[in-house]
Structures are given as C-alpha cells and as structure tokens.
N, C-alpha and C positions, 0 to 999 in steps of 0.2 A: 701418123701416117694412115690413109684411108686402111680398113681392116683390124686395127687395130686400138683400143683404148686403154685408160689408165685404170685400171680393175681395185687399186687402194693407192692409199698417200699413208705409210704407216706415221708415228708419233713426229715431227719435226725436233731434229737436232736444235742445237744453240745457235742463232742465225746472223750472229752477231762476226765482226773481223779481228783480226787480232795483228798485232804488231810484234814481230821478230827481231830483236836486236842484239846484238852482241854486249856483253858485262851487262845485259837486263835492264837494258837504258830504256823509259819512256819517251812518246811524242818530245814532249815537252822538254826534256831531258837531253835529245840530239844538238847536235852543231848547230851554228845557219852553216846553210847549205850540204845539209846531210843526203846521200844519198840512197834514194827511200825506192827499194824493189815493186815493182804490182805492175800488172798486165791490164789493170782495167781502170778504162777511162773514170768510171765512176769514181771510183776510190782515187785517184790522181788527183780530182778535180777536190772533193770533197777535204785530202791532207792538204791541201795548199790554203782551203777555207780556215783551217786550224791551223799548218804555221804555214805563212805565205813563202818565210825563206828557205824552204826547203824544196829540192828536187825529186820528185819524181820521175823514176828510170822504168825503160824497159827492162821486164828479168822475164826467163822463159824456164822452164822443166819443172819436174814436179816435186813436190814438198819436200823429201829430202833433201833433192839438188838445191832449193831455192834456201832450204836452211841453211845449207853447206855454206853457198856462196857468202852468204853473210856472216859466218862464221869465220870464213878464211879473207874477208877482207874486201869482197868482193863489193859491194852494199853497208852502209852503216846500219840499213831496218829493209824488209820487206813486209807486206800484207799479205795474209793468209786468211781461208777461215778458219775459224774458232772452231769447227765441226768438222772440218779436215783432219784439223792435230788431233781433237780428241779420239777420233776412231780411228788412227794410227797409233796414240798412246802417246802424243808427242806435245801435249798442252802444255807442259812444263816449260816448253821454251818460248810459251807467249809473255813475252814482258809486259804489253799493257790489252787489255779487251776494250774496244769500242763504247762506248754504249750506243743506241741502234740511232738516237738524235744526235748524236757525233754523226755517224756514218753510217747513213741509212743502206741497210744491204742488197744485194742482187735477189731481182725478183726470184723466189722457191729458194735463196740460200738455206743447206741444211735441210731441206727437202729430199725424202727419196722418194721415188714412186715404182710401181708395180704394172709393168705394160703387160696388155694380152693379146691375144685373138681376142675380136671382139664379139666372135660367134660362140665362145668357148664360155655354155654358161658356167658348166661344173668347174670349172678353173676359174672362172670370176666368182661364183657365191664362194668356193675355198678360200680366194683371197680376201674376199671381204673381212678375214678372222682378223686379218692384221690394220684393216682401214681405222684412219682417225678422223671423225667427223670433223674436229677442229682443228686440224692441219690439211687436212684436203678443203675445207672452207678458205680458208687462207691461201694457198697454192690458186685453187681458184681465180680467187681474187687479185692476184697481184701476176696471174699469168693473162688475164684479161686484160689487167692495166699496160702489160707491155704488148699485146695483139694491139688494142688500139692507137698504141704510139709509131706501130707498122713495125713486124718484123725483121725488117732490114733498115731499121734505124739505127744510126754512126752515133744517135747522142748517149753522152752518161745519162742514165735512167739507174732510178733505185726503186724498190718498194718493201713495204715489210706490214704484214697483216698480222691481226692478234686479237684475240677475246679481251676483253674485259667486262667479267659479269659475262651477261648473255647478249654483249652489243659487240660488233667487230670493231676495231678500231683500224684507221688504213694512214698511213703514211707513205707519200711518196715524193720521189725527188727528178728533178730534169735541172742540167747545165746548157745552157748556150752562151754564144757569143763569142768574142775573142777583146778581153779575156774573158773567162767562160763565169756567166753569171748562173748561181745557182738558185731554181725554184724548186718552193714545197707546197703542199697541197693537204690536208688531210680531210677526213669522212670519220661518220660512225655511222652502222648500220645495223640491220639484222642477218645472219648467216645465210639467210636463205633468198638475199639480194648480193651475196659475194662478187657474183660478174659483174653489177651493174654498178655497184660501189668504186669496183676496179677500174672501168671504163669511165665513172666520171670524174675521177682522181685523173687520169689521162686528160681528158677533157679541161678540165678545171688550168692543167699545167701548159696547155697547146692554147690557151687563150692568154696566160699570163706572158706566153712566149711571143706570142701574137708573129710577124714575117719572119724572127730571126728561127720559131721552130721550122716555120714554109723552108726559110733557106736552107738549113743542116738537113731537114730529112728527105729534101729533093739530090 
C-alpha cells in the first residue's frame, strides 16, 4: 500500500504442500474418487494432473478445522502447506510432502515478510538484521511473475524461485481451459535480474496460453 514497503523477507520456510490424510494414506494410496480438501484452484488442477480420478472439494477454516474434518470423516486428504504444520508443530500429520515438480507452489509460499512505514529509516535499517537476500530474491521474483499475469487473475498460477549455485532457478506454472490444460515455463538467472526473470516466466506462459489466457483473465 502507497506509504508503506517490505523492510525484510526473513529465511523462507519449506515451500513445498503437503497432504493430510487419515491412517497416513499417500496420493497414490487414496480410493478413485477420493475426496481431496483445498481451497486453491492451483493445487486442484495440479492433484487431478497426478491422479485424474480423484475429486477435488471445496474445504474452508483453518488448519486445525481442516485437519479435523479429515479426521472425522469429513474428506479422505486435504492440502495444506508444509510450512503451516510446521510452525504450528503439526507436520507429523503430513502423510505425503510434494515435491515442488509435482506441485508447483503459491507464489511467496512459506514466505514472511516484514512491512513498514516507508519513511521509517531506523525501523527499516533494524529490520534489515533479519533480511535474507536469497529469499527476498526469490519472493521478488515470483511476486513479479504474478503482477504480470494481473492481479485479479481467476487462473491457477504457481511459481517457486530458488538458487542454485549463484544462478536463480524460476519455475512456474498456468492452467487453462476446460478441461484445464496445464502450462510450465522455466528460466535461470542472476539474482540481481529476479523481476525480470519473474515477468518473463509470465510472459513465456501468456504466449503458450496464446486466446484461452485472453479469455480466463478477461
């Protein structure tokens, strides 16, 4: 918001999803037509690319409630992330973690950030103690990739930034269509191109999408 800026990104959590199931049952391990909790289009689209016969449901409340329900019957599996449980203390009940090419995560998953006044220098040099160059690189990067896909775009959008070495590595993902076809893009960069990296991973995916991206994000 004008007045304000992001003063650090401290260390990034685990940015990966996890899966919640009752007797610690994996993906792979559910019924057909199991049915699979998550509020986000992304992750819907993405479990159906890994098992087609399973349902994805609407589930709503917060990670307690959403454990509960599955617990009690409610859900055979919900999605969570992996960086939620753990800083509740509640990782134990992920039966299976993602890996991030399964299921590419929400742009900044596992991100915190540190808002200020943006006139407030002595509170921003303070906070700098906690900034991670290589997770505010990242966050960067994958919060550029969703500005340029328009912030009030309806489509599943993923991304997920990461070093390797001293090159950024960018993976991102877009769904369209009906049934929803999933595209991926990737980049490698240097850190100190993180916006531009992120916008043309956007780019890259709005050309593969070619009218069907025109029509979902009109």
């Amino acid at each position: 918001a004008p007045g304000l800026t992001i003063a650090a990104v401290p260390e990034r959590g685990d940015p990966r999803d996890a899966l919640v199931a009752r007797d610690g049952r994996t993906l792979a391990d559910l019924p057909s037509g199991a049915r699979i909790g998550t509020g986000s289009a992304r992750r819907a689209v993405q479990l159906r690319a890994l098992r087609p016969d399973i349902e994805p449901v609407e589930i709503r409340g917060n990670v307690d409630t959403r454990i509960r329900k599955v617990e009690q019957g409610e859900y055979d599996a919900a999605v969570l992330a992996i960086a939620g449980l753990q800083r509740l203390g509640l990782e134990a009940k992920a039966a299976q973690v993602f890996a991030v090419d399964e299921m590419i995560p929400a742009v900044g998953q596992a991100c915190l950030a540190v808002q200020m006044r943006a006139g407030d220098a002595d509170a921003i040099e303070f906070a700098h103690a906690v900034d991670h160059a290589p997770s505010r690189a990242a966050a960067e990067c994958e919060r550029a990739f969703l500005a340029r896909l328009g912030a009030g775009c309806l489509l599943p959008v993923g991304a997920y930034a990461a070093y390797e070495g001293r090159e950024l590595h960018v993976l991102g993902m877009m769904a369209v269509g009906d049934p929803p076809r999933i595209l991926r893009a990737e980049a490698i960069g240097a850190a100190a191109d993180a916006e531009a990296i992120g916008v043309g991973i956007a780019e890259a995916l709005a050309v593969q999408a070619g009218d069907e991206f025109i029509a979902a994000a009109s």
